[in-house]
TIVEXGU-576312 format. One line per field, with one value per residue (C-alpha): residue in one letter; x, y, z; residue number from 1. Coordinates in steps of 0.02 Angstrom, whole numbers, plus 50000, padded with zeros to 5 digits. Example, Ala and Ser with C-alpha at 12.3 -4.5 7.8 and 13.67 -1.06 7.14 Angstrom:
2
residu <- (A|S)
x <- (50615|50684)
y <- (49775|49947)
z <- (50390|50357)
num <- (1|2)
END
This chain:
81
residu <- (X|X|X|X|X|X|X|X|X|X|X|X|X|X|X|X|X|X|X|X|X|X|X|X|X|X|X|X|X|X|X|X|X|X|X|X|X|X|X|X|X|X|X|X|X|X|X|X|X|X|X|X|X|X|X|X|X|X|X|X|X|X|X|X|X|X|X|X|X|X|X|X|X|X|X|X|X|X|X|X|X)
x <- (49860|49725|49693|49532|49381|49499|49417|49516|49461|49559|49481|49509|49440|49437|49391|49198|49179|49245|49292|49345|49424|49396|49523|49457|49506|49633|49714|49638|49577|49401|49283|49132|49128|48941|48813|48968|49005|49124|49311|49469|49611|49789|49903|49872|49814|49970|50033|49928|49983|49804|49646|49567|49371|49344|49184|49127|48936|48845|49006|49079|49170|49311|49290|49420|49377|49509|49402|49338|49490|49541|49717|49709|49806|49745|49661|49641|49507|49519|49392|49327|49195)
y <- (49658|49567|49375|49331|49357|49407|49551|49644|49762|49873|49927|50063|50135|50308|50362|50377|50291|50159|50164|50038|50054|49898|49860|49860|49735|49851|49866|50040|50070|50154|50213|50285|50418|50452|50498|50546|50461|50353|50408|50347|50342|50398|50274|50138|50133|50088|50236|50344|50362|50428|50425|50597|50613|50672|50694|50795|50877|50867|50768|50960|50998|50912|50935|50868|50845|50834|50811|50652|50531|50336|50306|50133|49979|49926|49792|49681|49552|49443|49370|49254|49262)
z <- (49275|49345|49303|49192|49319|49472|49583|49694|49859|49944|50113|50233|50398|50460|50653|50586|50434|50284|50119|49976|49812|49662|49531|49365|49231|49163|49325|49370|49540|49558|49690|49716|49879|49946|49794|49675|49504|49507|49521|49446|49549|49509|49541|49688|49851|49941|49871|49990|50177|50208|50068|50102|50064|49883|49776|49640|49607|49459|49398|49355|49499|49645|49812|49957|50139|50251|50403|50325|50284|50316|50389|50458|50385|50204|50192|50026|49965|49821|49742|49573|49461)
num <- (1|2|3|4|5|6|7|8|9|10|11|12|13|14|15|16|17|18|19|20|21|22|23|24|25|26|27|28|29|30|31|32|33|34|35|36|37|38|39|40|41|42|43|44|45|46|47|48|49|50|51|52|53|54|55|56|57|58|59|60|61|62|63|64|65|66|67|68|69|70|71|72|73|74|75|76|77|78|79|80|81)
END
C-alpha cells in the first residue's frame, strides 16, 4: 500500500508513442488511454511483458490494439504531496 501522500508512475515507451499508469491510494493502478475514461488495471504493471493499447467508447464498450503497444523497460517515479 502506498505511504500517506506517496504518488507512484509507472512509464513505458512504444516504437511511436508513451504511456503511464498512476497508483491510486488503495494501491490500484489506473490509466487513462487517448480520450477514454479512465481504466483500472488488473493486477500490476510488472506483470505485463508488453501493455497493449486499450480504450473503450462511450465508456460501453473495450477495444484492444495490438498495433499500438509499449514494450520497453518500465520505468517508475515517486513522488510527495
Amino acid at each position: 500500500m502506498p505511504k500517506q501522500n506517496e504518488k507512484m508512475i509507472a512509464l513505458r515507451t512504444g516504437p511511436t508513442d508513451y504511456h503511464f499508469m498512476l497508483r491510486m491510494s488503495n494501491g490500484k493502478w489506473t490509466h487513462k488511454p487517448g480520450n477514454t475514461c479512465i481504466l483500472t488495471l488488473k493486477g500490476n504493471p510488472w506483470d505485463y511483458a508488453i501493455w497493449y493499447a486499450e480504450y473503450t467508447r462511450n465508456g460501453k464498450k473495450w477495444f484492444f490494439d495490438s498495433q499500438l503497444y509499449y514494450d520497453s523497460e518500465i520505468k517508475y517515479i515517486v513522488f510527495w504531496r
